[in-house]
C-alpha positions as CSV (number, residue, x, y, z in Angstrom):
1,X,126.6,75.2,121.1
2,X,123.7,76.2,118.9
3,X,125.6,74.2,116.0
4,X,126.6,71.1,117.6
5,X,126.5,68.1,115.0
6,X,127.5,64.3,115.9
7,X,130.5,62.8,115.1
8,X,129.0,60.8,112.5
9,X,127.8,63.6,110.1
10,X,131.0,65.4,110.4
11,X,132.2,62.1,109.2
12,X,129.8,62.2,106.4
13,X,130.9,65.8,105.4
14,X,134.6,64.5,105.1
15,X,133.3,61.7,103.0
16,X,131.6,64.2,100.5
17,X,134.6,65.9,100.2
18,X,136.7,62.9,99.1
19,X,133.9,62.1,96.6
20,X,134.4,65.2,94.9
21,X,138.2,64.8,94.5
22,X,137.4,61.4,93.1
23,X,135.5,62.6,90.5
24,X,138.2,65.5,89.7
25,X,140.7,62.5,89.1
26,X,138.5,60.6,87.1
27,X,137.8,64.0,84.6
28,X,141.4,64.5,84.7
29,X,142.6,60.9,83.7
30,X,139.5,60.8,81.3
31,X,138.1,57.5,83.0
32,X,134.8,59.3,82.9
33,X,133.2,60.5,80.3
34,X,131.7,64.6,80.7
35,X,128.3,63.5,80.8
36,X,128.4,61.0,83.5
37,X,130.5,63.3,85.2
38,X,128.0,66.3,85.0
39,X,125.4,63.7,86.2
40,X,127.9,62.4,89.3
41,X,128.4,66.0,90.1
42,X,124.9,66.8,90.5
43,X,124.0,64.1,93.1
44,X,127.3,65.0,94.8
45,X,125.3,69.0,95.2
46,X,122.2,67.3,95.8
47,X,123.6,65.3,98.9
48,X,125.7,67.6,100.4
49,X,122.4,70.2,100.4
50,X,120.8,67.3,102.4
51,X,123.4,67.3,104.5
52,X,123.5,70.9,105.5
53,X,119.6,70.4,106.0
54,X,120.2,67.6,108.4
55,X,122.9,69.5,110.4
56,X,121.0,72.4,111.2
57,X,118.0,69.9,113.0
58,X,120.7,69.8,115.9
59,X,119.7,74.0,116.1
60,X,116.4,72.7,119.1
61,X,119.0,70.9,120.6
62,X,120.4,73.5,123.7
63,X,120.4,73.3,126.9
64,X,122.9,76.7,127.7
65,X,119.8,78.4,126.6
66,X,117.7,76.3,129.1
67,X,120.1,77.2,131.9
68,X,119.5,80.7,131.1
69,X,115.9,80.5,131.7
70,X,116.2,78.9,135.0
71,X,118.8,81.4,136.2
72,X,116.1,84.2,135.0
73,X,113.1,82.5,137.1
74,X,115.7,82.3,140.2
75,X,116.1,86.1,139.7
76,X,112.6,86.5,139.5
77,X,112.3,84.5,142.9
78,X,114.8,86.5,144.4
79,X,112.9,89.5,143.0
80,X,109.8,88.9,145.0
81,X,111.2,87.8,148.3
82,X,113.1,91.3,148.0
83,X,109.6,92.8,147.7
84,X,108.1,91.2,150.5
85,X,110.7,91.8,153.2
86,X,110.7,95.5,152.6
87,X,107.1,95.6,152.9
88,X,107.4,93.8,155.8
89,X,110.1,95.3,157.7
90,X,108.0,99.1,156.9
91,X,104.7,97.3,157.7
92,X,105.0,93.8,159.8
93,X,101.2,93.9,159.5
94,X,101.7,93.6,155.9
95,X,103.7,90.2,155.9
96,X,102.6,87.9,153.6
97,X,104.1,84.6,152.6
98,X,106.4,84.9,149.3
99,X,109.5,84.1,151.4
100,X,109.0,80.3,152.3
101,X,107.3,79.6,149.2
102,X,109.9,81.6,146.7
103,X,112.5,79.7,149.1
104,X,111.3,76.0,148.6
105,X,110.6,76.7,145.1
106,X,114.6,77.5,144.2
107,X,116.1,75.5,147.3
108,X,114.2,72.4,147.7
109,X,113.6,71.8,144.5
110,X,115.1,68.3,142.9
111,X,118.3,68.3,141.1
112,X,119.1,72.5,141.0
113,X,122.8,71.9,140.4
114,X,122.2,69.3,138.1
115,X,120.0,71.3,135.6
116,X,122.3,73.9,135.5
117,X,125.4,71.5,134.2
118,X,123.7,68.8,132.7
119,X,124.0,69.2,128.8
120,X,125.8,72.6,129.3
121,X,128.6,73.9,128.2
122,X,132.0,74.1,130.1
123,X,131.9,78.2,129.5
124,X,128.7,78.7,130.7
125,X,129.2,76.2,133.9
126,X,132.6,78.5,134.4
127,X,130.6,81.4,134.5
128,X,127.6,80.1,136.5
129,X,129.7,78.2,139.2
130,X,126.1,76.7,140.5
131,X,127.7,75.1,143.6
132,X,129.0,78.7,144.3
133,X,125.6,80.2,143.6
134,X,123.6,77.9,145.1
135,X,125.6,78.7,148.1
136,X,124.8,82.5,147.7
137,X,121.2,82.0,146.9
138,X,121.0,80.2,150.2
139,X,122.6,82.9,151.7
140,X,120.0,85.1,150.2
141,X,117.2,83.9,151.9
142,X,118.6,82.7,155.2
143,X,119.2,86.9,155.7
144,X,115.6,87.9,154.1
145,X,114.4,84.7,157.0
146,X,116.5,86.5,159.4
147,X,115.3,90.0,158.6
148,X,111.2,88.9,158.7
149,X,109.8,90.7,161.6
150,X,107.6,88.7,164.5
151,X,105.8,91.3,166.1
152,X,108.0,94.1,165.8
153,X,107.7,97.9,165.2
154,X,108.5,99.0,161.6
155,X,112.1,100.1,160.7
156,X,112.5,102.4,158.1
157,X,116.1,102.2,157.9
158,X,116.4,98.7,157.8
159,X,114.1,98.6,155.1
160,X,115.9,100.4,153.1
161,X,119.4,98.7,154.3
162,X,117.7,95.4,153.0
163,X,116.5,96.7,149.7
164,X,120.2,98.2,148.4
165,X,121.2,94.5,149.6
166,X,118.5,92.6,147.6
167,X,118.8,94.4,144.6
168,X,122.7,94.2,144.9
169,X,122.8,90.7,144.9
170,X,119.8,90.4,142.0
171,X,122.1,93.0,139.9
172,X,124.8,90.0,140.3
173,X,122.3,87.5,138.8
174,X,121.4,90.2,136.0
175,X,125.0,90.4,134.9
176,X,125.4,86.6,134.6
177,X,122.7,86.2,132.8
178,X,124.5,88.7,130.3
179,X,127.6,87.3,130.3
180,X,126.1,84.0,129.6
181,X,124.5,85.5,126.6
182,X,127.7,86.9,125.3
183,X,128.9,82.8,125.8
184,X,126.4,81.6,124.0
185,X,126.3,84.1,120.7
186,X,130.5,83.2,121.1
187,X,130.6,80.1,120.8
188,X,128.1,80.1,117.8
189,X,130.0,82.1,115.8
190,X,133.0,79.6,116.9
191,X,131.0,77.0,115.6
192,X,129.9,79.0,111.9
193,X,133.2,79.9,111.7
194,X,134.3,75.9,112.0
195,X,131.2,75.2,109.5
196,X,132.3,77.7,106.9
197,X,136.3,75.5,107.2
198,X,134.7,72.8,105.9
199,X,132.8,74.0,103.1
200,X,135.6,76.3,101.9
201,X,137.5,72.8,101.6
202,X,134.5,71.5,99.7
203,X,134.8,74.4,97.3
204,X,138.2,73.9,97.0
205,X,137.9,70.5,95.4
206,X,134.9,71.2,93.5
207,X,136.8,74.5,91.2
208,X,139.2,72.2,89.6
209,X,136.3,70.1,87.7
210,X,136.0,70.7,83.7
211,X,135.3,74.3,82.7
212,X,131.6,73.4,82.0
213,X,131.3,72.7,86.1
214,X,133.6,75.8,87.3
215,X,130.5,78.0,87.0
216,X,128.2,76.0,88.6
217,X,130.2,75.3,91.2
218,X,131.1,79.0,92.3
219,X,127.5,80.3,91.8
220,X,126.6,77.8,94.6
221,X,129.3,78.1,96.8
222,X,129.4,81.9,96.9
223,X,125.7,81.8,97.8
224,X,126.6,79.7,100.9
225,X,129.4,81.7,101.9
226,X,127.6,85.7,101.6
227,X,124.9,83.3,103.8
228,X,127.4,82.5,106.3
229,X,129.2,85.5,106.6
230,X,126.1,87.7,106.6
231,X,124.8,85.7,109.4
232,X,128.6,85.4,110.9
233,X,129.3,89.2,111.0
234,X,125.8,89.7,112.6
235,X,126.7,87.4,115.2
236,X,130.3,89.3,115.6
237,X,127.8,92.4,116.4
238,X,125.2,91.4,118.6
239,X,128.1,90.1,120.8
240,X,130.5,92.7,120.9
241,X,127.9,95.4,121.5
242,X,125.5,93.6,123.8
243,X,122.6,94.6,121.8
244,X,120.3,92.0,120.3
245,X,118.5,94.1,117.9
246,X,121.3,93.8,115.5
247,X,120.8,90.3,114.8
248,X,117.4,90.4,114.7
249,X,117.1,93.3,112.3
250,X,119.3,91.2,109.9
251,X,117.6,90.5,107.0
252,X,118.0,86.4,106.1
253,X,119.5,85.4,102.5
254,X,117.1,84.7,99.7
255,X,117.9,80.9,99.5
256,X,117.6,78.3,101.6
257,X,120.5,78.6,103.8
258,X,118.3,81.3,105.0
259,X,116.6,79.3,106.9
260,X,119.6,79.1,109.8
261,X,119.5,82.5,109.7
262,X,115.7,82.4,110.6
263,X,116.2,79.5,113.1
264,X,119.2,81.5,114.7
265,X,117.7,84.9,114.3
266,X,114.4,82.8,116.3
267,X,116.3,81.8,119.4
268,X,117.8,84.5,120.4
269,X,114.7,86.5,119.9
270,X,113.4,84.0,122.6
271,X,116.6,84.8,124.7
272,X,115.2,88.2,124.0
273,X,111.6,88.1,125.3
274,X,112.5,86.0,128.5
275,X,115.4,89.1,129.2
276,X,113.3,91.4,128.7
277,X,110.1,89.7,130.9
278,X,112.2,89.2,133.4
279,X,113.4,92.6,133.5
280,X,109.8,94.1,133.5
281,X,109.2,91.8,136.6
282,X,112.2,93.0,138.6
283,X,111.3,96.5,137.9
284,X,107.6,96.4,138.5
285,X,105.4,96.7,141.9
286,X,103.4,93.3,141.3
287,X,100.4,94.3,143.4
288,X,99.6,97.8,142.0
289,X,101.3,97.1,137.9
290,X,102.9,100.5,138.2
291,X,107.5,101.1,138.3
292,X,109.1,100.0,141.7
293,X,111.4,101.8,143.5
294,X,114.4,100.5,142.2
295,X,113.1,101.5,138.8
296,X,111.7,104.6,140.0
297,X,115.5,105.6,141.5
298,X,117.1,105.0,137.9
299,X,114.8,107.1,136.3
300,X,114.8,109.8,138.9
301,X,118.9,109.5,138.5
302,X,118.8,109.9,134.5
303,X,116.7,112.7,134.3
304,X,118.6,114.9,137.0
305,X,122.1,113.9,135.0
306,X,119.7,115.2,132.2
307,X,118.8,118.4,133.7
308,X,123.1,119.0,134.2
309,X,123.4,118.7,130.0
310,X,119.9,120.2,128.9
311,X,118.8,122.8,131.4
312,X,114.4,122.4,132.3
313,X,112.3,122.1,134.8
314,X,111.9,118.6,136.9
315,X,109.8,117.7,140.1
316,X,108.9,115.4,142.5
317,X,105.6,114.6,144.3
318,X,105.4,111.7,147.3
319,X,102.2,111.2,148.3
320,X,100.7,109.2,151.7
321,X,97.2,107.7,151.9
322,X,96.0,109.3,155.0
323,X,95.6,106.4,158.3
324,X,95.9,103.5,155.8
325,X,97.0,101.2,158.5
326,X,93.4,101.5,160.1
327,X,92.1,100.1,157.0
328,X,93.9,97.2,157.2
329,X,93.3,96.9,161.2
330,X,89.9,97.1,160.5
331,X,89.0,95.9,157.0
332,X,91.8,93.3,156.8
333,X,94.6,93.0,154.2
334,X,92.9,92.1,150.8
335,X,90.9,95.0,151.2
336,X,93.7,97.1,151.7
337,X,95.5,95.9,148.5
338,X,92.4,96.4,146.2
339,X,92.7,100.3,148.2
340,X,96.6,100.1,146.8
341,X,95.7,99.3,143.9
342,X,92.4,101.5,142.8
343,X,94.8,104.4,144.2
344,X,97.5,103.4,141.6
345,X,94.7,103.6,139.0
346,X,93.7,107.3,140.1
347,X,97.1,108.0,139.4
348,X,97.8,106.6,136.3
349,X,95.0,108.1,135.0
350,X,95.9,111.6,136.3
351,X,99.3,111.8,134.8
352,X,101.0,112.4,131.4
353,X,102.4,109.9,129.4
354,X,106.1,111.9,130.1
355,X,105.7,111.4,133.4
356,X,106.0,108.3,136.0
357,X,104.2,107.3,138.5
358,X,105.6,104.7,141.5
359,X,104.8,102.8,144.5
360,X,107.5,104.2,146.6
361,X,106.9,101.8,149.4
362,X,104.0,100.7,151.5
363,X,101.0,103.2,151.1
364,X,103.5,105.6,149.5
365,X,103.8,106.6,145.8
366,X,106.0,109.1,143.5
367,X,105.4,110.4,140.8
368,X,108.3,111.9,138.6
369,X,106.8,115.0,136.4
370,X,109.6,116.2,134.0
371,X,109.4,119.6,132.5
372,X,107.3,120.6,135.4
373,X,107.8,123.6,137.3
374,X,107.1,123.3,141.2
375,X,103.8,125.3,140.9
376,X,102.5,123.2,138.4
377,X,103.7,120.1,139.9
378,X,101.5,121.1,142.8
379,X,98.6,121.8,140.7
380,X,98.6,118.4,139.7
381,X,99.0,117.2,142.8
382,X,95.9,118.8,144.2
383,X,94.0,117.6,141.3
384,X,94.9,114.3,142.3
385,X,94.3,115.2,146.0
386,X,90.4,116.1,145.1
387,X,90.4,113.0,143.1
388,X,91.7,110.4,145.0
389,X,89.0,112.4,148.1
390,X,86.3,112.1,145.8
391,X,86.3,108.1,145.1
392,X,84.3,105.5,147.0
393,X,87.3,102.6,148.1
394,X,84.4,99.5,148.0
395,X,84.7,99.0,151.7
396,X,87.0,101.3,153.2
397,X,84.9,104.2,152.1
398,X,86.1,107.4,151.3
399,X,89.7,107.9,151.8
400,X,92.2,111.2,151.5
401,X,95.9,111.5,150.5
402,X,98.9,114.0,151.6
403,X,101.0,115.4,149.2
404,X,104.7,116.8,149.1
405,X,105.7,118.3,146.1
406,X,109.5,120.3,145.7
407,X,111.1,121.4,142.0
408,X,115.1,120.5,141.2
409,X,117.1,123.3,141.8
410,X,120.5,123.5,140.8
411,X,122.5,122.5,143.9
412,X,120.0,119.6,143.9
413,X,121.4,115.5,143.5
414,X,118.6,113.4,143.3
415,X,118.7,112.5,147.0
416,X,118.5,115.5,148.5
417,X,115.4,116.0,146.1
418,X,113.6,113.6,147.4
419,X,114.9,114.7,151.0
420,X,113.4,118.1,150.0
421,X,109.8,116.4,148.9
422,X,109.5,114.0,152.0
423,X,110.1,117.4,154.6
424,X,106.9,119.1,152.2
425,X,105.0,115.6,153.3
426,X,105.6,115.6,156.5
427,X,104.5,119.2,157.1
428,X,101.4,118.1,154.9
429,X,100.5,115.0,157.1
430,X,101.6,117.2,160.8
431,X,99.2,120.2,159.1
432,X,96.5,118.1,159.5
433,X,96.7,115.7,156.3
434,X,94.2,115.6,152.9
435,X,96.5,118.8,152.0
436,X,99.2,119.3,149.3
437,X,102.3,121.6,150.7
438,X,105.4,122.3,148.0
439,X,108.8,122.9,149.4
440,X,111.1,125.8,148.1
């Protein structure tokens, strides 16, 4: 746990304690005189503050925390291979080798089950089970191996059967990686709450020195405690709610025991930024930098649930780059992902900051415009049209886009809105393509 301290200076804790009931005898039976007691008593302070210091050097020394990070660059692994088969299975031609490398890089290499139970904690082993997960990664990529295409036509529908699979099994890994957060933020307050035991025994032995000590003695004391329950309570928080923020918002003591706070407060902000990385990763396309698909689908999701409670206006436009597999044919790959990605430039640049803009899955892209009615939503989209018709692609040329564009209406889910937007493409691309046509 974040708080683990050797036997040795528990021992010496103990040992403080005793000192300090020593000294109350010796006041009590007057075989020491108030002076040399005041004087005992303040080395007595003096070492157990050393002591506290000492302890909280064991703070670096966590390896639940380092489990957690390799569990998050698995996901992030597991992330890319997911990427690369559905490209693949839409676009064989578009194969490129994550899988073998993403593969060796969590399978072959030394020791996996070891790292993730050496040093760490029976809880977090319980809820990582790595011979069981190793076992499921495995499984993982033996069906992404299985699913690679050799020469085959595209298939749509097992594309998409694969992706709801992939991300299936990376929402698994998300939700240990939670629930070993949860562990970890348990058993430190565990270990705070088995801290604050001894020093409440401490204090106990130190109020029943001479009246000119009491004082003293409380002043300090209750400092360590409001220190320990301030940072014990936000500890409580950030793991009953799941939210982070509390504890980091906490504002440390004025003393020095706010320094554990700080040290505390530090880690899990690192927990924090490797979550939330990790998260970005799994929820961004990597070649073009803008939302996936499986980010894309949550926020298409919220805001029609949004449109149920707050009535507006919501649409959808798909768009196609017109005969993009002839680029690649006859330009090659790398010049068809610098295409990819200048197109995903044009339309970042041609949105609003309210709306979102997606590749939706080879040369496809969405873009969700909220509080947009249809006939604006295909204004924009024909302003893209001309722009994206107008740009020089480096050496493909000049290239041209279709658009489908269709508004929510209120029968609408969010499937059969996208249903709606693809049938407005495909009359766009059988019209004759470099058009925009709006359904409804």
């Amino acid at each position: 746990s974040l708080l683990q301290i050797p036997l040795p200076e528990k021992m010496r804790a103990f040992e403080l304690r005793e000192s300090l009931t020593n000294l109350r005898t010796g006041i009590v039976s007057h075989a020491i005189q108030p002076a040399d007691a005041l004087a005992r008593y303040n080395r007595l302070i003096h070492e157990i503050q050393i002591h506290l210091a000492t302890s909280v050097h064991h703070l670096a020394q966590n390896h639940d925390l380092a489990a957690l990070s390799r569990l998050g660059l698995v996901k992030e692994q597991c992330g890319q291979v997911r990427a690369a088969v559905y490209a693949a299975l839409l676009d064989p031609a578009s194969a490129h080798g994550v899988l073998l490398p993403a593969q060796n890089a969590v399978l072959t290499a030394p020791h996996f089950v070891t790292a993730l139970t050496n040093g760490v904690s029976p809880e977090v082993v319980r809820l990582l089970s790595p011979q069981r997960l190793f076992s499921a990664i495995k499984g993982y990529f033996a069906r992404a191996s299985a699913l690679m295409p050799s020469g085959l036509p595209s298939t749509p529908f097992r594309a998409a059967s694969w992706f709801d699979e992939a991300s299936a099994f990376i929402d698994y890994l998300h939700g240990l990686e939670t629930a070993i957060l949860s562990a970890i933020a348990e058993a430190t307050l565990s270990e705070i709450r088995n801290t604050e035991i001894i020093i409440i025994g401490i204090t106990g032995s130190a109020l029943v020195l001479a009246a000119g000590l009491v004082l003293l003695t409380i002043t300090t004391f209750q400092k360590i405690l409001a220190a320990l329950d301030t940072l014990k309570t936000a500890l409580a928080n950030a793991a009953h709610s799941g939210n982070l923020d509390t504890l980091l918002q906490t504002a440390p003591p004025a003393n020095e025991f706010g320094l554990i706070h700080e040290g505390i407060k530090e880690l899990v902000g690192t927990v924090r930024a490797i979550l939330d990385e990790n998260e970005t990763r799994a929820t961004t396309d990597t070649l073009t930098g803008l939302a996936n698909r499986l980010r894309f689908n949550e926020a298409l999701e919220l805001e029609v649930a949004r449109r149920r409670r707050h009535p507006g206006r919501l649409s959808l436009i798909i768009c196609d780059i017109d005969h993009f597999k002839a680029v690649n044919d006859t330009w090659g790959h790398p010049v068809g992902d610098k295409v990819l990605q200048a197109f995903a430039r044009i339309l970042r640049s041609g949105i609003r900051r309210t709306d979102m803009a997606a590749r939706w899955g080879g040369e496809e892209f969405a873009i969700l415009a909220v509080d947009t009615a249809g006939q604006d939503a295909a204004a924009l989209a024909e302003k893209l049209r001309q722009a994206i018709a107008s740009s020089d692609f480096s050496s493909a040329g000049r290239l041209s886009a279709s658009f489908g564009v269709a508004e929510l209406m209120l029968e609408d889910t969010a499937q059969t809105l996208v249903d709606r937007t693809d049938r407005a493409l495909y009359r766009a691309k059988a019209g004759g393509r470099n058009c925009v046509c709006r359904e409804g």
